[in-house]
VOGU-3710 file (C-alpha; in Angstrom, 3 decimals, decimal comma):
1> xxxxxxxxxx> -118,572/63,463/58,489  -118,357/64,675/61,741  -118,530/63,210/65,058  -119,153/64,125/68,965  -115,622/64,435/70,484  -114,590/61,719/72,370  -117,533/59,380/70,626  -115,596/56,800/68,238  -116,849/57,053/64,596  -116,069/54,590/61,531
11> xxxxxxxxxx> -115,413/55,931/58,123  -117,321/53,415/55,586  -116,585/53,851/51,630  -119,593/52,978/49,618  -118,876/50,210/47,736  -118,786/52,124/44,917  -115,479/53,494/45,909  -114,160/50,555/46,123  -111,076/51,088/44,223  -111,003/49,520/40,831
21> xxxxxxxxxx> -107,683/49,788/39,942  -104,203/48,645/42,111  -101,872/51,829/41,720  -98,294/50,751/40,834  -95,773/53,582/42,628  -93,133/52,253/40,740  -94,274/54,265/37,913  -93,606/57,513/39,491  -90,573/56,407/40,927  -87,840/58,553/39,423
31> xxxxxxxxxx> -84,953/55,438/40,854  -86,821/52,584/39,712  -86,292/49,699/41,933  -83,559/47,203/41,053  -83,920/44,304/38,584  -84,007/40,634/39,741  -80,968/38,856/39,040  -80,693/35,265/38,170  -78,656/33,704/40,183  -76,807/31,346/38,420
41> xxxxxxxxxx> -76,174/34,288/35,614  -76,366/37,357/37,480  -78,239/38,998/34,793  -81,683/40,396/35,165  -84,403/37,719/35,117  -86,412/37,159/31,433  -89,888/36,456/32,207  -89,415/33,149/30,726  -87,275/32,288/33,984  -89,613/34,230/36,596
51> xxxxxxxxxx> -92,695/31,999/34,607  -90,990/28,352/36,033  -91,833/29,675/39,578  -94,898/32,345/39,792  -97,791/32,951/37,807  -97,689/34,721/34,083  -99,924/37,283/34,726  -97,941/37,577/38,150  -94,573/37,943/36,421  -95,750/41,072/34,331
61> xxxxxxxxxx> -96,951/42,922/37,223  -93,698/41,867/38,780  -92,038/43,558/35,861  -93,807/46,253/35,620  -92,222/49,704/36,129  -94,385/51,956/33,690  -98,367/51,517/34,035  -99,547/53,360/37,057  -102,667/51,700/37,482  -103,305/48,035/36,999
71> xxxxxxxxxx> -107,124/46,974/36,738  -108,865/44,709/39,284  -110,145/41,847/37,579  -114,130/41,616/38,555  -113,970/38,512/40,187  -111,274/39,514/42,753  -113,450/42,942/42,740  -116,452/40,553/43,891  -114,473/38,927/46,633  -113,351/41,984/48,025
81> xxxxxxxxxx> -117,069/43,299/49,124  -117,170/40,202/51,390  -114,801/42,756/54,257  -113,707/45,827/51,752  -113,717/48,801/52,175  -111,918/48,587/55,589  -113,138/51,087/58,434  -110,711/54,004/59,160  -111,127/54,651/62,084  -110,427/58,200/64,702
91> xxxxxxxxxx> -108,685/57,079/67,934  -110,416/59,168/70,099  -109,510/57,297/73,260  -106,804/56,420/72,946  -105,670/60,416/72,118  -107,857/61,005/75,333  -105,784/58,346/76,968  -102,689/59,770/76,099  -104,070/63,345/76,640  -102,418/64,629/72,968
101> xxxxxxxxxx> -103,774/67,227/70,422  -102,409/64,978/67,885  -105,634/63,473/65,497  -104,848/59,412/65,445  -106,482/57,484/62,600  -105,820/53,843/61,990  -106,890/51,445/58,867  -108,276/48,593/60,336  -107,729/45,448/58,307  -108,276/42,760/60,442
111> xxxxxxxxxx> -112,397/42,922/59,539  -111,887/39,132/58,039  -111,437/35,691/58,650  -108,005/35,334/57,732  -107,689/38,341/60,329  -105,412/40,593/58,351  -104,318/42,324/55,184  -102,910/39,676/53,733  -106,335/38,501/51,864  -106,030/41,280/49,799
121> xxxxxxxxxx> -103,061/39,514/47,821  -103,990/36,108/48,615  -107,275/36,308/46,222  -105,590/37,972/43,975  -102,720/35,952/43,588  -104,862/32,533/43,575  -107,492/34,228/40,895  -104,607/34,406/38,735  -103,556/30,676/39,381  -106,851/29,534/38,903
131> xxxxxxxxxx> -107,285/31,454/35,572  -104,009/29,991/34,531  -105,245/26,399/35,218  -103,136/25,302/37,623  -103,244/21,948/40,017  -101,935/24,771/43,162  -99,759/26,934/45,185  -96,918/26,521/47,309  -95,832/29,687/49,861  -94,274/29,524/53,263
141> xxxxxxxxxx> -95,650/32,162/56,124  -94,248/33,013/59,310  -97,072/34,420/61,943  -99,278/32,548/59,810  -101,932/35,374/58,789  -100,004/35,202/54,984  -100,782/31,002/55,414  -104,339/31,878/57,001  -105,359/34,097/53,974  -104,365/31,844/51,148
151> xxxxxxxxxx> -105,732/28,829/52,139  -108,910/30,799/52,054  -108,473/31,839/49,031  -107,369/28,508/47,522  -110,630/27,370/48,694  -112,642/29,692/47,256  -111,111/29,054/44,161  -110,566/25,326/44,503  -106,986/25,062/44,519  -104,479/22,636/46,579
161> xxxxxxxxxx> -102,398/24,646/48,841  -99,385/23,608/50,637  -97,620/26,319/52,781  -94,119/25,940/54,646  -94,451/27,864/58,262  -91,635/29,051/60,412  -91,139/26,510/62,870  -91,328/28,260/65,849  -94,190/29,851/64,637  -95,555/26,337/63,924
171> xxxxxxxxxx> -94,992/25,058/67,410  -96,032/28,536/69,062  -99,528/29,044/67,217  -101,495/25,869/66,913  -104,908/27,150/66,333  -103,427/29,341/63,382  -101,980/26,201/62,014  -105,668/24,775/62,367  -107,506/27,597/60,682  -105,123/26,783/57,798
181> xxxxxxxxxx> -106,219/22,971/58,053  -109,673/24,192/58,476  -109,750/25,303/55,098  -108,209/22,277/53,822  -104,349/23,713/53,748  -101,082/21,148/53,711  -99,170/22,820/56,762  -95,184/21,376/57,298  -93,467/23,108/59,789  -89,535/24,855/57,929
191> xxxxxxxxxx> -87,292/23,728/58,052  -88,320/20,219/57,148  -86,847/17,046/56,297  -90,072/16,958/53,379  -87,333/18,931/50,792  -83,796/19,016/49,674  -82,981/22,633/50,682  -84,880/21,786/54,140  -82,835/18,635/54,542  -79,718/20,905/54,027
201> xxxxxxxxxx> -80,677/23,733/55,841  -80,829/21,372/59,285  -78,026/19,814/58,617  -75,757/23,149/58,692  -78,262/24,712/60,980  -79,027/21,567/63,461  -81,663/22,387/65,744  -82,792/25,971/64,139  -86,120/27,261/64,771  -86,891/28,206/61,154
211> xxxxxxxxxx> -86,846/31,581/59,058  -88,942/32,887/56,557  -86,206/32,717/54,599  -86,021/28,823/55,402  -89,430/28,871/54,475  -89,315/30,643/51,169  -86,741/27,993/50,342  -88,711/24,762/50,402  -91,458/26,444/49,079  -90,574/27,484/46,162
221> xxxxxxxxxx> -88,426/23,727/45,909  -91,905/22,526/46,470  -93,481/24,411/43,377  -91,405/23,733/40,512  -90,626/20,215/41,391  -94,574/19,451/40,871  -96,425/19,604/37,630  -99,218/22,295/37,891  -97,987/24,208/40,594  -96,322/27,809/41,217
231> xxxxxxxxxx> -95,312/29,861/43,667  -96,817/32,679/45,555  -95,297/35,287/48,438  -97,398/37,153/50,913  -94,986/40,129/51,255  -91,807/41,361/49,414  -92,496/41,207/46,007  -93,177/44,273/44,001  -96,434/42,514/42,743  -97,910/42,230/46,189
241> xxxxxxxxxx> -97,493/45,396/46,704  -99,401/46,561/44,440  -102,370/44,226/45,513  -102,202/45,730/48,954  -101,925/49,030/47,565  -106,243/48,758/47,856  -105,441/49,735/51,553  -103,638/52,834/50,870  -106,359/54,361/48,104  -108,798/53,767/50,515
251> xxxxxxxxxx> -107,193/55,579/53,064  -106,777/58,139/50,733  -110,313/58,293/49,890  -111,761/58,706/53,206  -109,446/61,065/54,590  -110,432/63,286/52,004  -114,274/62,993/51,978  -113,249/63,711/55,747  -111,227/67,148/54,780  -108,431/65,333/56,714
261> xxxxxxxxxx> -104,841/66,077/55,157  -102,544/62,959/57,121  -99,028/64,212/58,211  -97,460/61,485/59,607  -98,163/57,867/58,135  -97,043/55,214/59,809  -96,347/50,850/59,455  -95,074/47,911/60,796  -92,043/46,760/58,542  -91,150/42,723/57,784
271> xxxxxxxxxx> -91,026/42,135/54,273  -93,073/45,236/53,222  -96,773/44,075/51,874  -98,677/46,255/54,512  -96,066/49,222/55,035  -96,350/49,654/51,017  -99,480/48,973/50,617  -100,641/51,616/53,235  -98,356/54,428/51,908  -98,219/53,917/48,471
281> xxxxxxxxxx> -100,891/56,231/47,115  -99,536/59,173/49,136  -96,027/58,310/48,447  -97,536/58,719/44,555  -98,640/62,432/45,707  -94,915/63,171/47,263  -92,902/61,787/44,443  -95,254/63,536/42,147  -94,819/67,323/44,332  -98,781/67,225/44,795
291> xxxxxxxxxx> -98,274/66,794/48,889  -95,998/66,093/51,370  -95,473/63,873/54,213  -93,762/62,039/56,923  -93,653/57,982/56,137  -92,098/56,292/59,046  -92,063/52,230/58,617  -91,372/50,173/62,310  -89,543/47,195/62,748  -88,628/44,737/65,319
301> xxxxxxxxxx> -84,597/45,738/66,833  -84,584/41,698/66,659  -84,940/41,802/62,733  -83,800/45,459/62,096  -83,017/44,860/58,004  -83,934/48,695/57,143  -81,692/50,840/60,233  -78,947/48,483/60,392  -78,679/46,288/57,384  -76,764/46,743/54,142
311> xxxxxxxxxx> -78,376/47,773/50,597  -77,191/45,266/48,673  -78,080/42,353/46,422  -78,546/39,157/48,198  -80,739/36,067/48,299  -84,579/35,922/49,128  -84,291/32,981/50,842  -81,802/30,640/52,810  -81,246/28,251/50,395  -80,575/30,631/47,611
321> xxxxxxxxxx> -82,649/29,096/45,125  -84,675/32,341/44,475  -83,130/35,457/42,468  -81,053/37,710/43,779  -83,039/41,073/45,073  -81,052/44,492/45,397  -82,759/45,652/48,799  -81,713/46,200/52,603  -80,722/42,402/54,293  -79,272/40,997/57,166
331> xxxxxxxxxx> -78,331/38,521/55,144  -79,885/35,432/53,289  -78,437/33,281/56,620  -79,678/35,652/59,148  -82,290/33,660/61,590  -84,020/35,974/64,211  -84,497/34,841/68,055  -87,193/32,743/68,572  -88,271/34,553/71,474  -89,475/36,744/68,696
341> xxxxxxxxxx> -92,951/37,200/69,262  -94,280/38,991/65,958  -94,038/37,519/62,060  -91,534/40,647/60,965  -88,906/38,429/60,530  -87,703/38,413/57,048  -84,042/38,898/56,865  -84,254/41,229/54,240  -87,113/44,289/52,641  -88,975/45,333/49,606
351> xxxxxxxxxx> -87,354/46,583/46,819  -89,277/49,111/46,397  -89,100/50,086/50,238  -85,716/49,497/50,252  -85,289/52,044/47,197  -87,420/54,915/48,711  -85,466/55,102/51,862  -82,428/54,987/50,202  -83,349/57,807/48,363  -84,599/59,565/52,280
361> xxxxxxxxxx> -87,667/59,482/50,935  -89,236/57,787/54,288  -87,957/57,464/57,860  -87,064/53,947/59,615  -87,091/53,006/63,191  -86,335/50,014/65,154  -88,399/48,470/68,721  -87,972/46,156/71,444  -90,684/43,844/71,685  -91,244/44,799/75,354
371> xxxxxxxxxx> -91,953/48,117/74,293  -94,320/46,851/71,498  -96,199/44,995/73,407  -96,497/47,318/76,381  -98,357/49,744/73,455  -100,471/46,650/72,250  -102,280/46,354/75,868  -102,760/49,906/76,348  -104,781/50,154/73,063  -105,947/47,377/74,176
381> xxxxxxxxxx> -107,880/48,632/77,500  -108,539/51,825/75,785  -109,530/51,284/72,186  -111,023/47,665/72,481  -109,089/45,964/69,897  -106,444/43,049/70,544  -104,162/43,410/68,494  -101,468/41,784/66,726  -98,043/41,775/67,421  -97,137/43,296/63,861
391> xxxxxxxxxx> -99,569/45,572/63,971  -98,433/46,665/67,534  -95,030/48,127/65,880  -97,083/50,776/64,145  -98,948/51,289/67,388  -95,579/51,764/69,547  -94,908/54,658/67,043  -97,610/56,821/66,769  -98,004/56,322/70,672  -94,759/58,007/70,569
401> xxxxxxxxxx> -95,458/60,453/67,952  -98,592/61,915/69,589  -96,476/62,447/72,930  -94,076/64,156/70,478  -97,156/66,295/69,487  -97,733/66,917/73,222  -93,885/67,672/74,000  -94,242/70,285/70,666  -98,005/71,472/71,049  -98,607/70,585/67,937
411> xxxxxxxxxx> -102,102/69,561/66,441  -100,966/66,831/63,702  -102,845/63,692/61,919  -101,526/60,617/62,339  -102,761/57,744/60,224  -101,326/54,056/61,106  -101,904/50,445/59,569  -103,605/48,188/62,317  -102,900/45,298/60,467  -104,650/42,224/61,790
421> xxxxxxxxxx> -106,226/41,023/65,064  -103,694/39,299/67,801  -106,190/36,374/69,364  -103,978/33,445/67,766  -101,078/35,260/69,313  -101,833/34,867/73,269  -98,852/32,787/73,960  -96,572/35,973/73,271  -99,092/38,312/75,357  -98,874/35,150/78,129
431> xxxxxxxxxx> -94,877/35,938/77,969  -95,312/39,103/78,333  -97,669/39,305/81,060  -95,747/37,155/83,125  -92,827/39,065/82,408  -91,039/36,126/80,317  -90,745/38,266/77,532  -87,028/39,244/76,699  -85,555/42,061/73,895  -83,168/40,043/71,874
441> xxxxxxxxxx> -81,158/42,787/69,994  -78,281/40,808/67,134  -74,801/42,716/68,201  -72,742/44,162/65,755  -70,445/40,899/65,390  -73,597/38,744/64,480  -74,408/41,340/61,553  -71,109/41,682/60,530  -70,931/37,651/60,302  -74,260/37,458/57,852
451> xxxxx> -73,058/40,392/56,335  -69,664/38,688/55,172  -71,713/35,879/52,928  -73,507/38,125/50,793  -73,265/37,747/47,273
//
């Protein structure tokens, strides 16, 4: 397809190319991601165990380290054509802008209600709920596009859904909270006094504006303390991974009917659902020899688990009712400033993520949110998209890697994950804009503290 320089085109995949398979890149992986441990035992979780809190069919693609591609179950398939396949889209104006001879691309997922890639697992994780015959779900979210998602999906499929949000996300974001409501969602704000763990978590914490890891905790308290229920995770989790890995094939797909090889690829980095999800099929090619590229994943200096954390085993959640995970944390007790304006703020990463760049297989790098946010308004005003606040990581970097390609005079493609849309997110552009906005970056000593209580 061509297209009129300096004219914006989209890049539509017949529906036929919808993909019709997830593809697993643990099955290439020559260092397979770390087991889960049980945390009482400290021996790799059985199925049986992982089955008290998520799914069955969930559990096996948790487990799953061999099959490269796992089929899409029709119905899920059906749902999908509602928004998929996403528009890739060129960025002519914003290279114009910036006056680069880079080529900027960006996946834009935020062509749905819930507003972000986060549907794409949501579905897929209530379809397999529903098929098991369960009451409902429990989850916690922090922005509240992973909260937004599955209550939209638990409608569809006619499931209860209760979901745990951060706080200060709670307090910050009303109308998200009432989109979940809208489609008929139990919201609490986490910590809460609703749960055990919550109860214990303010009473050593007193005041605290939440975590995800907070969050996670009462959740998944929540689940197996009520017949008929399970829960599910928006981000993390090996299996949601490969949901989102959809975004990544597609990608794939229309860069090629474009002739377009990418050489940089580029996402925001919290837990790891759209980062993975995005570079997963072309991290298949590079661990495979067929191409090579650059993977660079962006996260917030507030919540910087990848370029200063520890790989290590630790706790997914605050509490530490939920296995052990062998991945780069903060810590389990680590709770990021609430000035933080995006939902990055998982204390720790994907194990598979967390494998990968151990093995310098992809590139990290950490950003103020005043810089992030100064590179959400300028695509802004030039491309005509508001976007989020996670999404505006990704944008902050290939900003900076076209004026690389400027510096160098090099002609280079640069594909980035524009995750979700940023209009329930005005109260951190309002802090911005008035210049309220500050970059809260943990010192060494408050690592080294978090650091000290890992398992």
């Amino acid at each position: 397809m061509m297209a009129k320089p300096g004219i914006p085109y989209k890049t539509y995949l017949p529906e036929d190319q919808l993909p019709t398979a997830w593809y697993n890149v643990r099955a290439d992986m020559k260092n397979k991601p770390a087991p889960l441990l049980n945390p009482q035992t400290r021996q790799p979780c059985t199925p049986e165990e992982l089955g008290h809190v998520f799914c069955d069919e969930l559990v096996k693609q948790e487990l799953d380290n061999e099959n490269p591609w796992i089929e899409i179950p029709k119905a899920i398939r059906d749902f999908y054509y509602m928004y998929r396949p996403s528009p890739l889209v060129r960025a002519y104006y914003l290279e114009k802008a910036l006056g680069t001879p880079a080529h900027i691309y960006y996946k834009f997922e935020g062509n749905n209600t819930s507003g972000s890639h986060k549907l794409n697992s949501a579905i897929a994780q209530a379809y397999y709920a529903k098929a098991q015959g369960l009451k409902g779900v429990t989850t916690e979210t922090g922005a509240g596009q992973w909260g937004t998602a599955l209550a939209m999906a638990c409608a569809f499929f006619g499931l209860d859904c209760q979901v745990y949000m951060v706080k200060c996300s709670y307090e910050q974001k009303p109308f998200r909270r009432e989109v979940m409501r809208t489609y008929g969602a139990n919201v609490t704000p986490s910590p809460s006094d609703t749960t055990k763990v919550g109860r214990q978590i303010l009473a050593e914490h007193p005041g605290t504006t939440g975590s995800l890891g907070c969050a996670i905790s009462e959740a998944v308290e929540a689940a197996v303390s009520q017949e008929g229920y399970r829960y599910v995770l928006g981000s993390v989790l090996s299996q949601v991974l490969l949901h989102q890995s959809v975004v990544g094939l597609e990608t794939q797909t229309a860069l090629r009917n474009l002739g377009v090889k990418a050489d940089v690829i580029i996402g925001c980095a919290g837990g790891g659902s759209n980062l993975g999800g995005l570079i997963s099929p072309f991290m298949g090619e590079k661990l495979r020899g067929e191409a090579d590229y650059r993977f660079i994943a962006v996260e917030p200096a507030s919540c910087p688990s990848l370029t200063r954390g520890r790989y290590a085993y630790d706790y997914c959640d605050t509490g530490r009712v939920c296995p052990l995970a062998k991945m780069y944390t903060l810590g389990a007790d680590f709770i990021p400033s609430p000035n933080h304006a995006g939902g990055l703020r998982y204390h720790g990463m994907s194990s598979i993520l967390s494998q990968l760049y151990d093995d310098h297989l992809m590139e990290a790098r950490s950003v103020t949110q005043t810089e992030v946010f100064e590179a959400a308004e300028y695509f802004a005003r030039v491309e005509g998209i508001l976007p989020a606040p996670e999404s505006s990581h990704a944008i902050r970097a290939a900003i900076d890697e076209a004026n690389r390609c400027t510096r160098e005079g090099k002609t280079e493609n640069i594909v980035f994950g524009l995750t979700g849309t940023g209009y329930f997110d005005m109260v951190a552009y309002q802090r911005y804009n008035d210049g309220e906005m500050s970059d809260y970056v943990p010192t060494d000593a408050d690592l080294e503290a978090s650091f000290q209580k890992l398992p």
